[in-house]
mmCIF file of the N, C-alpha and C atoms, coordinates in Angstrom:
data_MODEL
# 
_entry.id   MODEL 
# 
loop_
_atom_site.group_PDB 
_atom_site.id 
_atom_site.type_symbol 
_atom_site.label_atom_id 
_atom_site.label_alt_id 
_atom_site.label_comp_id 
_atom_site.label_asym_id 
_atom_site.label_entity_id 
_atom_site.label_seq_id 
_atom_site.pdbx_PDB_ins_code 
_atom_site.Cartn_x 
_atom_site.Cartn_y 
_atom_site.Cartn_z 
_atom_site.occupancy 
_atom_site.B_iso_or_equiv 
_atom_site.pdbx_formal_charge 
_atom_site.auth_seq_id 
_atom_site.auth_comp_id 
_atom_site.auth_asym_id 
_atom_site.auth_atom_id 
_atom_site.pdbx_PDB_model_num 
ATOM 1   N N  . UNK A 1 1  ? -6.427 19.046 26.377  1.00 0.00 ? 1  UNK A N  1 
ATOM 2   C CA . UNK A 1 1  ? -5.132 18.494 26.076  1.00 0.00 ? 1  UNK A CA 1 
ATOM 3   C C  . UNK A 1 1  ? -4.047 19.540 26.263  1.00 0.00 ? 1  UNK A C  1 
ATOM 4   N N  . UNK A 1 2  ? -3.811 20.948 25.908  1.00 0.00 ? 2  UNK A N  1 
ATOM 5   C CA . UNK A 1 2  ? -3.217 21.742 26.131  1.00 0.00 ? 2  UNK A CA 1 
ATOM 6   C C  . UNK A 1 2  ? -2.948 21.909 27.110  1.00 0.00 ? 2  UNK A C  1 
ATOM 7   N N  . UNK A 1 3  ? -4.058 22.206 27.921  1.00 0.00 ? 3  UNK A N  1 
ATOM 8   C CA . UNK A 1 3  ? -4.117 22.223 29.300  1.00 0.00 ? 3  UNK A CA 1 
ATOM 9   C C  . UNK A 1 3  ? -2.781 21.164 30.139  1.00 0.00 ? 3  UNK A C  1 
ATOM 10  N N  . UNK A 1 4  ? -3.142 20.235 29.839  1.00 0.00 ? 4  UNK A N  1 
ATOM 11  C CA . UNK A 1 4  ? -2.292 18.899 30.353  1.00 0.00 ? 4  UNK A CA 1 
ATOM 12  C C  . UNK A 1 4  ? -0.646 19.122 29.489  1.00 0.00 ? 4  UNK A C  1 
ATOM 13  N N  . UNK A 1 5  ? -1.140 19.147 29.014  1.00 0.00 ? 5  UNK A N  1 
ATOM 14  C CA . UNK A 1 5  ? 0.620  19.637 27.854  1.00 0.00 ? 5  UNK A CA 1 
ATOM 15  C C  . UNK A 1 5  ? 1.646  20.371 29.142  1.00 0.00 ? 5  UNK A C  1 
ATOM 16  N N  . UNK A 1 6  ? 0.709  22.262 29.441  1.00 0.00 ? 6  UNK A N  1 
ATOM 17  C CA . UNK A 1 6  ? 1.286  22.845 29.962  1.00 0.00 ? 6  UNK A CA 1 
ATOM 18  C C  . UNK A 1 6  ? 1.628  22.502 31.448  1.00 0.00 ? 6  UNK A C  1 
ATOM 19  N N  . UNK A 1 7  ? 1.413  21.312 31.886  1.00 0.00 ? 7  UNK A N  1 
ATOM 20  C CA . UNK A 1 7  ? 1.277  20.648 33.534  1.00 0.00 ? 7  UNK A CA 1 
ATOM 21  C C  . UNK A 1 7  ? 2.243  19.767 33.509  1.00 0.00 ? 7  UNK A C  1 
ATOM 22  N N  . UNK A 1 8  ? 2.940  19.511 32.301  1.00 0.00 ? 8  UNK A N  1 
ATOM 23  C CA . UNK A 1 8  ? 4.060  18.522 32.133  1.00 0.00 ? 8  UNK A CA 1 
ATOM 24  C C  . UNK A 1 8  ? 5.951  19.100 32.491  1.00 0.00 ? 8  UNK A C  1 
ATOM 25  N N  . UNK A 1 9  ? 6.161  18.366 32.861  1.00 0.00 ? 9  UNK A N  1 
ATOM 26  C CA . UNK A 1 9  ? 7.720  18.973 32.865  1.00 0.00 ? 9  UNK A CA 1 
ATOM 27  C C  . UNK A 1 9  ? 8.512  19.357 31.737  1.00 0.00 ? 9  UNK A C  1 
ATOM 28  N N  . UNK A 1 10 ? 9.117  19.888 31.713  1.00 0.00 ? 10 UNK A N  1 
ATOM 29  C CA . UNK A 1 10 ? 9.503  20.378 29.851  1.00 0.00 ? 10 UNK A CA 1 
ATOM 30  C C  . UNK A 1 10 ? 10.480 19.035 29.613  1.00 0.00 ? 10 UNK A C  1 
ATOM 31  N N  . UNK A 1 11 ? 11.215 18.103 30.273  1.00 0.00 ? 11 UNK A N  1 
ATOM 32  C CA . UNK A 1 11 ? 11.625 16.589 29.595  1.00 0.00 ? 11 UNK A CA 1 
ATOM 33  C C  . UNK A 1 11 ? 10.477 16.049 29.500  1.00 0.00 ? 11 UNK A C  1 
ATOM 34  N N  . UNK A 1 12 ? 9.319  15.464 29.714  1.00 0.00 ? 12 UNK A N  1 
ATOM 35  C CA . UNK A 1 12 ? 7.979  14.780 29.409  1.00 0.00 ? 12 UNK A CA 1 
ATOM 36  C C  . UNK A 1 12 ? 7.556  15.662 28.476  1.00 0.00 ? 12 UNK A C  1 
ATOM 37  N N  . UNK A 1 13 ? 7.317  17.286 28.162  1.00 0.00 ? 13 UNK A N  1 
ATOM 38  C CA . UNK A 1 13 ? 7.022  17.951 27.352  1.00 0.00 ? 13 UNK A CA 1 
ATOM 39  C C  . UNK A 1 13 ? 7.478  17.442 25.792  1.00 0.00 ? 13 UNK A C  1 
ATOM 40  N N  . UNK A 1 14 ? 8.940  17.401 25.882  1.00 0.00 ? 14 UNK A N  1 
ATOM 41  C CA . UNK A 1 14 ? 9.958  16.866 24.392  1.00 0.00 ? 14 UNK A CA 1 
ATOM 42  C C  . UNK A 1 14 ? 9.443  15.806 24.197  1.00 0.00 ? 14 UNK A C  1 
ATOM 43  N N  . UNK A 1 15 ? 9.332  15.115 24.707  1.00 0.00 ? 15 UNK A N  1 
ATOM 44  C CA . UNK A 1 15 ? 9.113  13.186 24.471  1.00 0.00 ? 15 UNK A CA 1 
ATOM 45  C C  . UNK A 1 15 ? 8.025  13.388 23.929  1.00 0.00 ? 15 UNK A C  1 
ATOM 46  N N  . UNK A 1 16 ? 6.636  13.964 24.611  1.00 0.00 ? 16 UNK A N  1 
ATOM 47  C CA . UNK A 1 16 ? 5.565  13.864 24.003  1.00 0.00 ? 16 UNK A CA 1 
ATOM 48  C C  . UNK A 1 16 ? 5.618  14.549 22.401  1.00 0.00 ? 16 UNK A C  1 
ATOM 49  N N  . UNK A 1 17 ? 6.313  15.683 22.549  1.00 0.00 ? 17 UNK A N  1 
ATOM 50  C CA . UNK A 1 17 ? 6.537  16.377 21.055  1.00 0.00 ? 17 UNK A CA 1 
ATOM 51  C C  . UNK A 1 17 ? 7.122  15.811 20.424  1.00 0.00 ? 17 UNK A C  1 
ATOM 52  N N  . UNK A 1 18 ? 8.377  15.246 20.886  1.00 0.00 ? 18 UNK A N  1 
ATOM 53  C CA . UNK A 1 18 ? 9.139  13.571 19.645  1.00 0.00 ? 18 UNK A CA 1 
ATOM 54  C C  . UNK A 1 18 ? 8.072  13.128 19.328  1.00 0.00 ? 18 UNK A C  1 
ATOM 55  N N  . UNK A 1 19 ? 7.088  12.574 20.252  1.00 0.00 ? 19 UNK A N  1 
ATOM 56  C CA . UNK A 1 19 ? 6.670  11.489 19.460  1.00 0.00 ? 19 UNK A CA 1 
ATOM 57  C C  . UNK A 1 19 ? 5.259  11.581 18.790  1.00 0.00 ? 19 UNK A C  1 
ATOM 58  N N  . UNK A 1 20 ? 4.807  13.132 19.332  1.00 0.00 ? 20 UNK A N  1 
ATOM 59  C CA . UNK A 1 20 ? 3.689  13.882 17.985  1.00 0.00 ? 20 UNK A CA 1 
ATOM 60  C C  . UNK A 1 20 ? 4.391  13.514 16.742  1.00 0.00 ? 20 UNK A C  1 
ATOM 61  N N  . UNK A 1 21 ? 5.284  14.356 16.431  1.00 0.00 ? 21 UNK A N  1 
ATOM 62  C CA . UNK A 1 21 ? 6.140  14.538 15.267  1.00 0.00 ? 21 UNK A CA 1 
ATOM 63  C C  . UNK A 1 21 ? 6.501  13.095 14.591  1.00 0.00 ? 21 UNK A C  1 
ATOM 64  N N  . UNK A 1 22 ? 7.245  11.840 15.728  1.00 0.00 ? 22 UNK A N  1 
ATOM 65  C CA . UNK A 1 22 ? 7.583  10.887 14.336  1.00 0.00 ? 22 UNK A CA 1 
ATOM 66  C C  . UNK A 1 22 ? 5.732  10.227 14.122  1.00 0.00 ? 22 UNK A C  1 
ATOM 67  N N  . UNK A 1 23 ? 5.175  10.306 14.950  1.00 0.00 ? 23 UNK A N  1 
ATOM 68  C CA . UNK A 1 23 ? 3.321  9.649  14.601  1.00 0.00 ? 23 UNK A CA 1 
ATOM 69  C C  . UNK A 1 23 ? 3.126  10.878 13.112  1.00 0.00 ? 23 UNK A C  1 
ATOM 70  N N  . UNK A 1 24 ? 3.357  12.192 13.463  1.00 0.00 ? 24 UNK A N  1 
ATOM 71  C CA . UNK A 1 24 ? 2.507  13.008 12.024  1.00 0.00 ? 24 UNK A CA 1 
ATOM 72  C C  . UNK A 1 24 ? 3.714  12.017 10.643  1.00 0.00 ? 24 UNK A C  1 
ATOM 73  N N  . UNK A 1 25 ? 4.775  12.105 11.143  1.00 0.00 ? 25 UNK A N  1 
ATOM 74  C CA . UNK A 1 25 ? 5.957  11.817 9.656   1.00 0.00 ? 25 UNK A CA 1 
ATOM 75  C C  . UNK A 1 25 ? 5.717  10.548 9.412   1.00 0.00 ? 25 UNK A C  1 
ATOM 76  N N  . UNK A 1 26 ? 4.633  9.220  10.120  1.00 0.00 ? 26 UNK A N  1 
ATOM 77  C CA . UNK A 1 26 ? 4.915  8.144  9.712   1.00 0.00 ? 26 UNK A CA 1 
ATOM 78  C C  . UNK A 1 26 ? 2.736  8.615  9.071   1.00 0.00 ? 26 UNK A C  1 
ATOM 79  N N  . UNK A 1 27 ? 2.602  9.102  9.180   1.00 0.00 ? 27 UNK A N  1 
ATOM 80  C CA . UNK A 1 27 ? 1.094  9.747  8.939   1.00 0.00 ? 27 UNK A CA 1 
ATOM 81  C C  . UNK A 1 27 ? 1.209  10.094 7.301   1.00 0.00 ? 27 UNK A C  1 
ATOM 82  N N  . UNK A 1 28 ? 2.276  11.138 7.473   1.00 0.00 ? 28 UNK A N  1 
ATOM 83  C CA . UNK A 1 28 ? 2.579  11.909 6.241   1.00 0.00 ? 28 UNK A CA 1 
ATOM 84  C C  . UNK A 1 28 ? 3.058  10.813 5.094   1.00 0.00 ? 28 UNK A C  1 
ATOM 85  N N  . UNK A 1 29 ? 4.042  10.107 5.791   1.00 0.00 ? 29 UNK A N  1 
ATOM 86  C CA . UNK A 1 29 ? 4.961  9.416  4.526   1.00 0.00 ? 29 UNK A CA 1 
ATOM 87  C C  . UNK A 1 29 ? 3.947  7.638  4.046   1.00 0.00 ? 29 UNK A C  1 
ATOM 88  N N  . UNK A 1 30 ? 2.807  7.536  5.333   1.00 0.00 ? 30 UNK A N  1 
ATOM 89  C CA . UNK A 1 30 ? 2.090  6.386  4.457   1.00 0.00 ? 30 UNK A CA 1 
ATOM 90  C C  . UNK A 1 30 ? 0.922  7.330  3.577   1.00 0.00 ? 30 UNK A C  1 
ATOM 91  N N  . UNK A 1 31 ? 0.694  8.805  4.067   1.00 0.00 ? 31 UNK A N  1 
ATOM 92  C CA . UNK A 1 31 ? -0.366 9.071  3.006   1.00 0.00 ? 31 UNK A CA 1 
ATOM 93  C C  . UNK A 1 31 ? -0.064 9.528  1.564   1.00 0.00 ? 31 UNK A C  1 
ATOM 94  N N  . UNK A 1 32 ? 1.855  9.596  1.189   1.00 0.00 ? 32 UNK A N  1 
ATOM 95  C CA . UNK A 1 32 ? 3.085  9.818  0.125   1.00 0.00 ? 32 UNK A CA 1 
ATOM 96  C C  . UNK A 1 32 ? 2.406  8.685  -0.337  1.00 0.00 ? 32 UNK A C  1 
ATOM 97  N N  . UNK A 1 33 ? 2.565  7.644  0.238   1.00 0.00 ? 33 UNK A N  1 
ATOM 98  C CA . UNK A 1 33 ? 2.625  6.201  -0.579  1.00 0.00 ? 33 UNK A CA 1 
ATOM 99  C C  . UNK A 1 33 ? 1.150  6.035  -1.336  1.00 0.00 ? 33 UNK A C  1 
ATOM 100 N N  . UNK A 1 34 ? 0.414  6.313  -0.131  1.00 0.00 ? 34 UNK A N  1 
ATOM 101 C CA . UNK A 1 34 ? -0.992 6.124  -0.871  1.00 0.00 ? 34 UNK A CA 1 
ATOM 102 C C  . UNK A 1 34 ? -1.730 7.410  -1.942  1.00 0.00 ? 34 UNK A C  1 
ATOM 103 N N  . UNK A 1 35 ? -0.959 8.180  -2.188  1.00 0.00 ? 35 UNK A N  1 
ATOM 104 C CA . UNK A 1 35 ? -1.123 9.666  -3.084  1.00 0.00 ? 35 UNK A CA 1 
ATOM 105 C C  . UNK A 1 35 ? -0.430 8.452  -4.246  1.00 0.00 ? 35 UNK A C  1 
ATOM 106 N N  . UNK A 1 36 ? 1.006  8.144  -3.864  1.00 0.00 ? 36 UNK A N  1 
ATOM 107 C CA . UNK A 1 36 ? 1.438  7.276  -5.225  1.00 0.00 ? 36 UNK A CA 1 
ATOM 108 C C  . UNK A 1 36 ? 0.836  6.346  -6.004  1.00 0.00 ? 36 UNK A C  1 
ATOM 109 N N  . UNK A 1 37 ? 0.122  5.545  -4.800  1.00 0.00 ? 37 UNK A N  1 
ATOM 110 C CA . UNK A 1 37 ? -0.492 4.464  -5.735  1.00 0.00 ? 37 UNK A CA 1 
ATOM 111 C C  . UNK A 1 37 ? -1.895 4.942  -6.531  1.00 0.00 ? 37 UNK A C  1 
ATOM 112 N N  . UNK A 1 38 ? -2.325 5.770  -5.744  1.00 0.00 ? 38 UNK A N  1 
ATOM 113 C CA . UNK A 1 38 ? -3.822 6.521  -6.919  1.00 0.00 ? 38 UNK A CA 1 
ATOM 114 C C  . UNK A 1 38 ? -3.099 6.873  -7.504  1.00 0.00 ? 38 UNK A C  1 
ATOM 115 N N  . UNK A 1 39 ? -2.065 7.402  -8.100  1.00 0.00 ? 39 UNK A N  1 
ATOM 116 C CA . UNK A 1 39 ? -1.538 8.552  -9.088  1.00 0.00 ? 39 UNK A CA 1 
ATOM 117 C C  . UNK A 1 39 ? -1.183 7.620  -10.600 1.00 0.00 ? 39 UNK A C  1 
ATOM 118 N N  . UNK A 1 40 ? -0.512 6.347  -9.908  1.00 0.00 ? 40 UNK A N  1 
ATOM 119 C CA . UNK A 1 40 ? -0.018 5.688  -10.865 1.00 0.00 ? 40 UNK A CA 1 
ATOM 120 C C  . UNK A 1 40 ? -0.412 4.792  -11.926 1.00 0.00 ? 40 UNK A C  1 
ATOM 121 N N  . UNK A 1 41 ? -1.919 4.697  -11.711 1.00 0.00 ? 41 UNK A N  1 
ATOM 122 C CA . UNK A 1 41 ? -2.952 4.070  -12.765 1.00 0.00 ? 41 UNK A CA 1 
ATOM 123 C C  . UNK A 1 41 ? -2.838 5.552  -14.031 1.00 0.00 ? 41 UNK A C  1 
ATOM 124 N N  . UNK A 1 42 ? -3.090 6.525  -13.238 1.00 0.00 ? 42 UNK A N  1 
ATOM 125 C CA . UNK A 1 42 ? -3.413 7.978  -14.232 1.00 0.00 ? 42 UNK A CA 1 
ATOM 126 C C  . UNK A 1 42 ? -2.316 8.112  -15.232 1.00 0.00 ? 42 UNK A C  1 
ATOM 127 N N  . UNK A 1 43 ? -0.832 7.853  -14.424 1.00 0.00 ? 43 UNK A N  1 
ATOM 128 C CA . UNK A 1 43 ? -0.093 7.942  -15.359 1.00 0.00 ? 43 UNK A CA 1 
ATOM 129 C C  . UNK A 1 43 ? 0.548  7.091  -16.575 1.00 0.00 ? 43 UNK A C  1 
ATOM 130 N N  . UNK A 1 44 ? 0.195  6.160  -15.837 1.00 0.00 ? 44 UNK A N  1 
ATOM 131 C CA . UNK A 1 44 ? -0.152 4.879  -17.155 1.00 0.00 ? 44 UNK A CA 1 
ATOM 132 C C  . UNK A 1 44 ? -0.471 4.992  -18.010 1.00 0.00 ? 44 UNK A C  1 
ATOM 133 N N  . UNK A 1 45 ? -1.899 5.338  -17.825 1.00 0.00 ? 45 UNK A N  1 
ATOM 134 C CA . UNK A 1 45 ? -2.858 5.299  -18.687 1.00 0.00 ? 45 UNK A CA 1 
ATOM 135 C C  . UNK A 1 45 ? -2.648 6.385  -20.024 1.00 0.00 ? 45 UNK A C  1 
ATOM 136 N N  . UNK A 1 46 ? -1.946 7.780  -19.431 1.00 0.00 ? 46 UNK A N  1 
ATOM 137 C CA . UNK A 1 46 ? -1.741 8.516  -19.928 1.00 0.00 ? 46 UNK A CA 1 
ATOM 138 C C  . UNK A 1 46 ? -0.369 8.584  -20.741 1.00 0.00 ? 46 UNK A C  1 
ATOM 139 N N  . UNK A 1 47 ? 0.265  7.442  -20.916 1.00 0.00 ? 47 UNK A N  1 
ATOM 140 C CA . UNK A 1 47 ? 0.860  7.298  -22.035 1.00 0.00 ? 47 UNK A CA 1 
ATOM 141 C C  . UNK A 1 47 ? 0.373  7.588  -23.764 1.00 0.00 ? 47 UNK A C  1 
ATOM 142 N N  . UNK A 1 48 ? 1.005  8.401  -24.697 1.00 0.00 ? 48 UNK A N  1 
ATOM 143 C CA . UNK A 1 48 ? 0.711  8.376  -25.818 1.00 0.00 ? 48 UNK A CA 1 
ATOM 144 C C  . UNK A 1 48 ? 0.388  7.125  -26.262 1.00 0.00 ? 48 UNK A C  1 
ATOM 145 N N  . UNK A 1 49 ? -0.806 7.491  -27.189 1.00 0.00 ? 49 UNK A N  1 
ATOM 146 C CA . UNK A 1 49 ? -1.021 6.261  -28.127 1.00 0.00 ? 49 UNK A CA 1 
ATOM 147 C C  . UNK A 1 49 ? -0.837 6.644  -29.238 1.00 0.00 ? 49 UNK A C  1 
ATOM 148 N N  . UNK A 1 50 ? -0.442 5.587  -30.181 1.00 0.00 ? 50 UNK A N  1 
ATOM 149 C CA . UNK A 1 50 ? 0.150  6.127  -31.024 1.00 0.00 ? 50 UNK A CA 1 
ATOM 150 C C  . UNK A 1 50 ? -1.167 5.514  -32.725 1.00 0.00 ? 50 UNK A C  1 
ATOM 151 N N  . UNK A 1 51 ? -1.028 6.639  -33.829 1.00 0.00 ? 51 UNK A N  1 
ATOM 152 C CA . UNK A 1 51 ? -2.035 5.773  -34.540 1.00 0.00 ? 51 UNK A CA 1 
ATOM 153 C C  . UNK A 1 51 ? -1.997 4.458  -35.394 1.00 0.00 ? 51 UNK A C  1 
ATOM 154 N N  . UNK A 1 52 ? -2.645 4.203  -36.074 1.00 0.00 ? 52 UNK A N  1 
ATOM 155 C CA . UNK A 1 52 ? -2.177 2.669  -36.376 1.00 0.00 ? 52 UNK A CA 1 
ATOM 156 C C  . UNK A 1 52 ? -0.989 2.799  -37.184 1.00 0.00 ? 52 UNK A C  1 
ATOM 157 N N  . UNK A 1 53 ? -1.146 4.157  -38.123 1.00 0.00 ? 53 UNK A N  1 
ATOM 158 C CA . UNK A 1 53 ? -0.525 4.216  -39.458 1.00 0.00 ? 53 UNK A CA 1 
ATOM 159 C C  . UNK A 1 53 ? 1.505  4.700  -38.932 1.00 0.00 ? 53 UNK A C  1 
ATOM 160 N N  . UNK A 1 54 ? 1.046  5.144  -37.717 1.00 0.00 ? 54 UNK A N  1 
ATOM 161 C CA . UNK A 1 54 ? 2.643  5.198  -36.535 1.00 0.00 ? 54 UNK A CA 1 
ATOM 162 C C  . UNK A 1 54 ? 3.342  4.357  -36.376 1.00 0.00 ? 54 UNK A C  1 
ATOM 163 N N  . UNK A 1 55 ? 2.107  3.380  -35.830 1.00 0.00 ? 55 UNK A N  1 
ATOM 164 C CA . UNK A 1 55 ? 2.748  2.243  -35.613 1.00 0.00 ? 55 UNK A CA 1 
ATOM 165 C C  . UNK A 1 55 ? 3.292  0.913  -36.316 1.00 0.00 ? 55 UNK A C  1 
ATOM 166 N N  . UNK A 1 56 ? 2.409  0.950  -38.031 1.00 0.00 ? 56 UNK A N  1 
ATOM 167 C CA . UNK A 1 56 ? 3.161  0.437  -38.944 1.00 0.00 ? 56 UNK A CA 1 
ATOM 168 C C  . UNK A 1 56 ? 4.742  0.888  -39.051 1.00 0.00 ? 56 UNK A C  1 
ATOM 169 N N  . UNK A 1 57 ? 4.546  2.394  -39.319 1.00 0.00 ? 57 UNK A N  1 
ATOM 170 C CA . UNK A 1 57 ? 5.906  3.219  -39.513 1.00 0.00 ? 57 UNK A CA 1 
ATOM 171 C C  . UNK A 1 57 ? 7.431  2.556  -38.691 1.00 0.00 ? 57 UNK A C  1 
ATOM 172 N N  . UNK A 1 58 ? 6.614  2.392  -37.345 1.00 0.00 ? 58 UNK A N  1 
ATOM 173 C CA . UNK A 1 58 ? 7.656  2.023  -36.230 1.00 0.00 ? 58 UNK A CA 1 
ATOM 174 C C  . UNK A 1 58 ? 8.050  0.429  -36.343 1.00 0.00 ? 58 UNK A C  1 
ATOM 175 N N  . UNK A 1 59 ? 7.576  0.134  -36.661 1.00 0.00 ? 59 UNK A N  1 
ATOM 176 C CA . UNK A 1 59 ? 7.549  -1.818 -37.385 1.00 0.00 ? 59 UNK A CA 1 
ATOM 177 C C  . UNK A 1 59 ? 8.462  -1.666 -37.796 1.00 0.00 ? 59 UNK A C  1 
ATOM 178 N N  . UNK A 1 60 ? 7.922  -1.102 -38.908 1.00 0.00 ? 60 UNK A N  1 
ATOM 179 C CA . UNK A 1 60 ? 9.558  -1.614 -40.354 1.00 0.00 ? 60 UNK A CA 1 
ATOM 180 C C  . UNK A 1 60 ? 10.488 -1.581 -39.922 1.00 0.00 ? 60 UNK A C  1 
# 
């Protein structure tokens, strides 16, 4: 592949490097999304609980 890279004209060179770059950033920003959605059960979950005798307190 390099090989072929360096056999290109440097305008066909850019284009191909545009469009490495927006393929890695649309790579990067769906594997953002999918880092978010595992993350967001954890942080849920990890809300304080509070004890019963708290949560009377917080009633009244």
């Amino acid at each position: 592949m390099s090989e072929t890279l360096r056999r290109l004209k440097p305008r066909a060179a850019r284009a191909v490097q545009a469009r490495l770059f927006r393929e890695a950033s649309a790579c990067t920003e769906a594997l953002d999304r999918l880092r978010a959605i595992a993350v967001a059960p954890t942080l849920r979950d990890a809300a304080p609980v509070q004890a019963p005798a708290a949560q009377a307190a917080c009633s009244d």
